[in-house]
N, C-alpha and C positions, 0 to 999 in steps of 0.2 A: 784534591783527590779524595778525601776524606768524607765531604759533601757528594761527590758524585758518587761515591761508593755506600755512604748511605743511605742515598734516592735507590744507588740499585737495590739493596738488599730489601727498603721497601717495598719496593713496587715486585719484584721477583715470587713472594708467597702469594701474591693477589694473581697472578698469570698462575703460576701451579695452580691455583685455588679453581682457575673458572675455566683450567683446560680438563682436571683431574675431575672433577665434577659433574654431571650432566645439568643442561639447564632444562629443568621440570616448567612446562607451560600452566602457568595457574588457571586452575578449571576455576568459570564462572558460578559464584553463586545468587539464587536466585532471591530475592525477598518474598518472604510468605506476605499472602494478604492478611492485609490487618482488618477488623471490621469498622467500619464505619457507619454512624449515625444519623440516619436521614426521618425526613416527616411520616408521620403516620396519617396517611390521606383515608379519610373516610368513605365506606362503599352506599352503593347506593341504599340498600334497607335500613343502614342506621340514619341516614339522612331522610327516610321515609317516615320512619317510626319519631323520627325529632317533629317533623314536618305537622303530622296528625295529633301532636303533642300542642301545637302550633295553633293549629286548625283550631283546636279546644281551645283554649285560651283565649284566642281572638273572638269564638261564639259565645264566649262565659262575656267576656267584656260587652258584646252588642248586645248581651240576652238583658244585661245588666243596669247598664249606662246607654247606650243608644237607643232602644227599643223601649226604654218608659219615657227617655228625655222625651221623644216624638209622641210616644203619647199624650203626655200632660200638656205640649203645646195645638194638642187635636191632630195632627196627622199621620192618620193608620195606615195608606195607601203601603202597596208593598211591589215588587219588582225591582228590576234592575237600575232603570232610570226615572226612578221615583227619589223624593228627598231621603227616604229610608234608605235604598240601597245605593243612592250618592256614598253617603254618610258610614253605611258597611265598609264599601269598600276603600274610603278614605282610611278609615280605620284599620283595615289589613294592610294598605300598603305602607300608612304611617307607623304602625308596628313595628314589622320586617327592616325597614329604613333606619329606623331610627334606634330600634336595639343592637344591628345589625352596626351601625359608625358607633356607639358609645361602649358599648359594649364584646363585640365581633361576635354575639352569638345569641340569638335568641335565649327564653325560657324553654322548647324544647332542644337546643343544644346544646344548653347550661344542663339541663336534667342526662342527657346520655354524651354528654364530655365533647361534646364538637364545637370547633371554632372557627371561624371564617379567614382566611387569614391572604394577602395579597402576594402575589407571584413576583411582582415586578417590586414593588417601595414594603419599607419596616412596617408603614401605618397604612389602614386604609383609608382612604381619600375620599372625600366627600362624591367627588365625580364616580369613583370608582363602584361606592355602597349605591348612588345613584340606577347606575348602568345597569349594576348586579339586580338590584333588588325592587326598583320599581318599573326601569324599562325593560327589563329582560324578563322578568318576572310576568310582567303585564303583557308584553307581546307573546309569551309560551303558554302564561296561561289562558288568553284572549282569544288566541289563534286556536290552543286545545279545546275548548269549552264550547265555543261559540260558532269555529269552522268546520273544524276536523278533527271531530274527539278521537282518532287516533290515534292523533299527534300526541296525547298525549302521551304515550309510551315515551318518546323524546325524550324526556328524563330516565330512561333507564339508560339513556348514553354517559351515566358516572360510571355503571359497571365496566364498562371498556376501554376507557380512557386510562391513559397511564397514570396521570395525576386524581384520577376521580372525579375530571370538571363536569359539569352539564352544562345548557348554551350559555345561562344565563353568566356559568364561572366563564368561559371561554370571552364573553362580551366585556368582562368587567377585567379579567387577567385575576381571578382571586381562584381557590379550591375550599375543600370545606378538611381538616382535620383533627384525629383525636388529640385534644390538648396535654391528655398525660403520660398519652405514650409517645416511645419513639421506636424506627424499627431498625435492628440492624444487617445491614447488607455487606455485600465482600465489595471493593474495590475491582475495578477492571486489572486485569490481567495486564502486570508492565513488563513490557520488551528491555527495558534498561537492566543491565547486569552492573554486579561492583565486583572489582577484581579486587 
């Protein structure tokens, strides 16, 4: 009896407790956004201003080393598909290639903070600097120069992309960003509540 009478006397203040009480519905509360830290993709004019930075460099080197080499072995001839502008343009695209996989970023992306960097893998890929840089490169700027110099606006498709790609990023999966910044953004908006 003793036992059953001190089950009731426990359990008795817990039935008072949850008749005499109201039970209050716990309102949801919402988590604030937290910011978070994403890449600082490069717009089109700093990738322009790198680019002509580029440009120079590459004509400082032919003006330098390509253009007396062909002299002192006699051939002045000049044009496109002459040994002279073979050799130019060997030289532009073995630049871009090769600063571009050792480095991820040219001398004018090194001077204004940009750096190439891949969408898809950690490192970029031989294939990848490839695609980016000699055949995307060579087909925008081949098809702009030489077809339809209109085309070349085509590059101003960094400004509207979400990532900042132009064809050449699109062909390769790579973008171009500032390497020392980052920027920060809110979090999407979460439906999940914690009671």
């Amino acid at each position: 009896m003793d036992k059953e009478q001190a089950s009731f006397e426990t359990s008795a203040p817990l039935n008072e407790q949850t008749e005499t009480e109201e039970v209050q519905p716990k309102k949801p509360v919402y988590q604030p956004e937290r910011p978070v830290t994403a890449l600082h993709y490069s717009g089109f004019w700093m990738r322009v201003w790198a680019y002509l930075f580029d440009v120079i460099v590459i004509a400082a080197i032919n003006n330098v080393l390509i253009r007396p080499f062909f002299s002192l072995i006699g051939i002045e001839s000049s044009g496109f598909i002459s040994p002279l502008g073979i050799a130019t343009s060997i030289t532009f695209f073995a630049y871009f290639v090769l600063m571009t996989k050792f480095f991820q970023q040219t001398l004018g992306k090194m001077v204004f903070g940009l750096k190439v960097v891949s969408l898809g893998n950690a490192q970029l890929s031989w294939s990848a600097v490839i695609f980016r840089e000699l055949i995307g490169r060579y087909l925008h700027t081949g098809i702009s120069i030489f077809s339809f110099p209109v085309l070349i606006f085509l590059y101003a498709i960094v400004g509207f992309t979400p990532k900042k790609q132009g064809i050449h990023d699109f062909i390769a999966d790579t973008s171009v960003i500032h390497e020392r910044t980052l920027v920060t953004v809110k979090e999407p908006e979460q439906t999940q509540m914690i009671y």
